[in-house]
Rosetta silent file (secondary structure, phi, psi, omega in degrees, C-alpha in Angstrom):
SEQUENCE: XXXXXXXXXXXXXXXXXXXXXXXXXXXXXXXXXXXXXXXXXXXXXXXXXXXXXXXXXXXXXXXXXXXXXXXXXXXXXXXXXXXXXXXXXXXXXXXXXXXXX
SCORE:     score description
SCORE:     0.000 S_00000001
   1 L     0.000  128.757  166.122    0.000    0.000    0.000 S_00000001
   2 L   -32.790  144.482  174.612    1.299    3.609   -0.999 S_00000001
   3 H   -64.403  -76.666  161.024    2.621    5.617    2.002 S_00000001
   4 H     1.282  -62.901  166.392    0.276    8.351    0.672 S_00000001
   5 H   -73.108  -16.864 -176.644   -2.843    6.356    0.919 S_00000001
   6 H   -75.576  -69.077 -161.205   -2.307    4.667    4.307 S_00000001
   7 H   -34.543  -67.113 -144.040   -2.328    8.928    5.733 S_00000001
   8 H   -73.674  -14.401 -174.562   -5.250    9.542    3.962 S_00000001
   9 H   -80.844  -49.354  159.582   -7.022    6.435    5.159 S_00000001
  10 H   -12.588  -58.032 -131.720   -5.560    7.094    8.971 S_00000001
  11 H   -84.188  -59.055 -134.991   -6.689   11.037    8.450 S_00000001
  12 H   -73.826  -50.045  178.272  -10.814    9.804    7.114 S_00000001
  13 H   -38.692  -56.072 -148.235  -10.522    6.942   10.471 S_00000001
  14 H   -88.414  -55.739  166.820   -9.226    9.266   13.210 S_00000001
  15 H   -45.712  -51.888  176.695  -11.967   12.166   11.661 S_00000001
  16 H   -73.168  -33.662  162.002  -14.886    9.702   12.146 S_00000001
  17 H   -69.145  -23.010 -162.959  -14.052    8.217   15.760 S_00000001
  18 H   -96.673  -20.658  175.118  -13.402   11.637   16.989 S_00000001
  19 H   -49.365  -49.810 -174.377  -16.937   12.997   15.142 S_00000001
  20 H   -59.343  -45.460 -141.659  -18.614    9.583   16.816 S_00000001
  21 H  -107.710   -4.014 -174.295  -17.200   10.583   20.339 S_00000001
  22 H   -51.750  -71.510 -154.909  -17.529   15.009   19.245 S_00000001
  23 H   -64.717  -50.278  149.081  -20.978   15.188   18.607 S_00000001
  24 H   -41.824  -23.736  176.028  -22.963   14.060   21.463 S_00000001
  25 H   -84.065  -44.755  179.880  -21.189   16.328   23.327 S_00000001
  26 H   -56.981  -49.498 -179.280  -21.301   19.212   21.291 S_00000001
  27 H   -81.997  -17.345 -167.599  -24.941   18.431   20.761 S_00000001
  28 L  -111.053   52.826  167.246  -26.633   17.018   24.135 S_00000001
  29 L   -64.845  -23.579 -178.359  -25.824   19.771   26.542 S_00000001
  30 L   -94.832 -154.301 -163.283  -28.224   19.389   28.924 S_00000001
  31 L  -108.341  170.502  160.358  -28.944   16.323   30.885 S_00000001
  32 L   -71.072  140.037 -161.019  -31.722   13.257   29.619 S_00000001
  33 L  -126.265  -20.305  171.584  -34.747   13.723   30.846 S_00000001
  34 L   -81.821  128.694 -159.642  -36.576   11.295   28.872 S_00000001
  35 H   -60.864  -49.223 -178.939  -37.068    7.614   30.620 S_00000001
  36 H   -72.200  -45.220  163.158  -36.560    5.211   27.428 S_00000001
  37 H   -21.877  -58.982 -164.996  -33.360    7.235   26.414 S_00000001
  38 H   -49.654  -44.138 -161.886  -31.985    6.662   29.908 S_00000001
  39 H   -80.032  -40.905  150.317  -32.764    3.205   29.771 S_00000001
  40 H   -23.300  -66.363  175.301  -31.719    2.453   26.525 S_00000001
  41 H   -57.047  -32.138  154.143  -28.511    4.387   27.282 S_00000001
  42 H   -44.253  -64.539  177.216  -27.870    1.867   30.352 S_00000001
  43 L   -46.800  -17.857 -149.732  -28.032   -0.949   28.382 S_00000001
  44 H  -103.372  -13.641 -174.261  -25.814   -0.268   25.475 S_00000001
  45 H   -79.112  -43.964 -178.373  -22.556   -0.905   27.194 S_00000001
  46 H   -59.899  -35.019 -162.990  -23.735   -4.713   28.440 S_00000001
  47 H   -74.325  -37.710 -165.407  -25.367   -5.357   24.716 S_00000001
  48 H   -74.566  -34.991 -163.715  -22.123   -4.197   23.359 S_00000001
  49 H  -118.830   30.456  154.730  -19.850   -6.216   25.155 S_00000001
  50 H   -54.793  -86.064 -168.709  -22.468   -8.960   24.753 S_00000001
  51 H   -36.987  -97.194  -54.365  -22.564   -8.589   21.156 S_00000001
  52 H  -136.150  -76.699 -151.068  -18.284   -8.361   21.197 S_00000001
  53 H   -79.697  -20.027 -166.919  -17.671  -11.416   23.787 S_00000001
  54 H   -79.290  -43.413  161.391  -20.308  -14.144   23.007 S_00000001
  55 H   -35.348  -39.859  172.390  -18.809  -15.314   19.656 S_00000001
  56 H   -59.279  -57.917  163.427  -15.801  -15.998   21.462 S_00000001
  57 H   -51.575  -31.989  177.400  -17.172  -18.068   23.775 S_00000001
  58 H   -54.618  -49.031 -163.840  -18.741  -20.548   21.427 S_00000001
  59 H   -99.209   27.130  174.770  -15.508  -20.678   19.588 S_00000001
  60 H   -83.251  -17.168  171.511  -13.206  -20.740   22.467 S_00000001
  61 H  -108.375   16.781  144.360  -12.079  -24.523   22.779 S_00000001
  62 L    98.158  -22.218  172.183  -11.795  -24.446   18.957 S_00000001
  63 L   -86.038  140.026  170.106  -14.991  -27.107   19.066 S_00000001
  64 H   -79.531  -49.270 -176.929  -18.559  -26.024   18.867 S_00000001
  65 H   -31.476  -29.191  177.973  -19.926  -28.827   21.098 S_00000001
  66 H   -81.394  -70.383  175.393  -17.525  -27.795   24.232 S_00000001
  67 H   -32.927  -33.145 -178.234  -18.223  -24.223   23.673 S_00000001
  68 H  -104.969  -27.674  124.601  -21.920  -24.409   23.678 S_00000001
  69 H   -35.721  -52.401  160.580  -21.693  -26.572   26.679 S_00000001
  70 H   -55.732  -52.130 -120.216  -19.368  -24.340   28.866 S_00000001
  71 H   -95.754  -75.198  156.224  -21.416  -21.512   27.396 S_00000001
  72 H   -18.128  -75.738  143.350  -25.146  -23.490   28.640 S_00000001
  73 H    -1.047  -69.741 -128.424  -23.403  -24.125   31.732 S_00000001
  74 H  -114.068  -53.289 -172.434  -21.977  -20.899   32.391 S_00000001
  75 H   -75.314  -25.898 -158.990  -25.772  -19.263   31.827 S_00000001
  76 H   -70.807  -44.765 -151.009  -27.308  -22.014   34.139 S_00000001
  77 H   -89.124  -64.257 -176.770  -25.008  -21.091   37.020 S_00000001
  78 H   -36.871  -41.144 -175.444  -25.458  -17.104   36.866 S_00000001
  79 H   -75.150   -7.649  168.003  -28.996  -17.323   36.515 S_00000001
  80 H   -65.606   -3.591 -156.568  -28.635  -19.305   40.056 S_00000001
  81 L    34.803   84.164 -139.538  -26.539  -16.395   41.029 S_00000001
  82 L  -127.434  131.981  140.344  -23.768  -18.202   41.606 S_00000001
  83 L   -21.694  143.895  171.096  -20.091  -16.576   42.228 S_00000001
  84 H   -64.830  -57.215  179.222  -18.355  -15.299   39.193 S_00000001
  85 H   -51.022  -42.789 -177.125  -15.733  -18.128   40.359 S_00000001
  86 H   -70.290  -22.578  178.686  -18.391  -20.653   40.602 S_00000001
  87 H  -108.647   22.581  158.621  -19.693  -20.143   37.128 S_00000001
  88 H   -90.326  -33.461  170.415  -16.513  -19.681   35.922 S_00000001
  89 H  -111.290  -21.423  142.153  -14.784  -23.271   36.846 S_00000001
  90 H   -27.143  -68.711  169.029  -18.516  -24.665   36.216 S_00000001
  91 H   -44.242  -35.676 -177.528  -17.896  -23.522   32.713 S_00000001
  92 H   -81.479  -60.749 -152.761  -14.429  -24.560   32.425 S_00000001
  93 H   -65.506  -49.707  178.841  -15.359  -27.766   33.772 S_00000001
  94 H   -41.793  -56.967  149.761  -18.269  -28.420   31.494 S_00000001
  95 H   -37.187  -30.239 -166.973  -16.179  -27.730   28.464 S_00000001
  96 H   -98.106  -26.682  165.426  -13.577  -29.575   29.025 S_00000001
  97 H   -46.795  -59.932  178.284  -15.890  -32.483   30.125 S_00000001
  98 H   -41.021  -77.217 -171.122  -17.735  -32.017   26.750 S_00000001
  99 H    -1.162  -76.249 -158.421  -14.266  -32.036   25.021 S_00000001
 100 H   -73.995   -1.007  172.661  -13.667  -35.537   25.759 S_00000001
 101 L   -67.597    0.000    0.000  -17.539  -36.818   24.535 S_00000001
């Protein structure tokens, strides 16, 4: 790739993250007052790093069958409210159990 072309693609990148992180600010001075905004706005960081982390998990022992076990597992024990350690070596364990089926 041209030196030339990498800058300008850098220049068009670093212009559009800082517009994405600009404008709400520039534009939203005051505070939200409306209830499905707020709640919406709550939400978007867990969906995102839903959205981000859950592929991974499937495809984390390189198998789907382990992955979707751990993963099963892993939802089973949280919705028990369970320690993060306990559904964390639940999960572990289930996979690697799975592994060997």
């Amino acid at each position: 790739m041209a030196l030339e072309k990498y800058f300008i693609y850098l220049a068009v990148m670093a212009g559009v993250t800082y517009l994405i992180r600009a404008l709400p600010l520039a534009l939203c001075r005051g505070k939200v007052k409306n209830k499905f905004v707020k709640s919406f706005l709550a939400y978007v960081p867990y969906a995102v790093l839903a959205a981000m982390t859950f592929p991974s998990v499937i495809y984390s022992t390189g198998e789907l069958v382990p992955g979707i076990a751990g993963t099963i597992t892993g939802l089973f024990f949280s919705y028990k409210r369970k320690s993060l350690l306990m559904v964390a070596a639940a999960s572990c364990a289930a996979a690697f159990v799975a592994s060997f089926l």
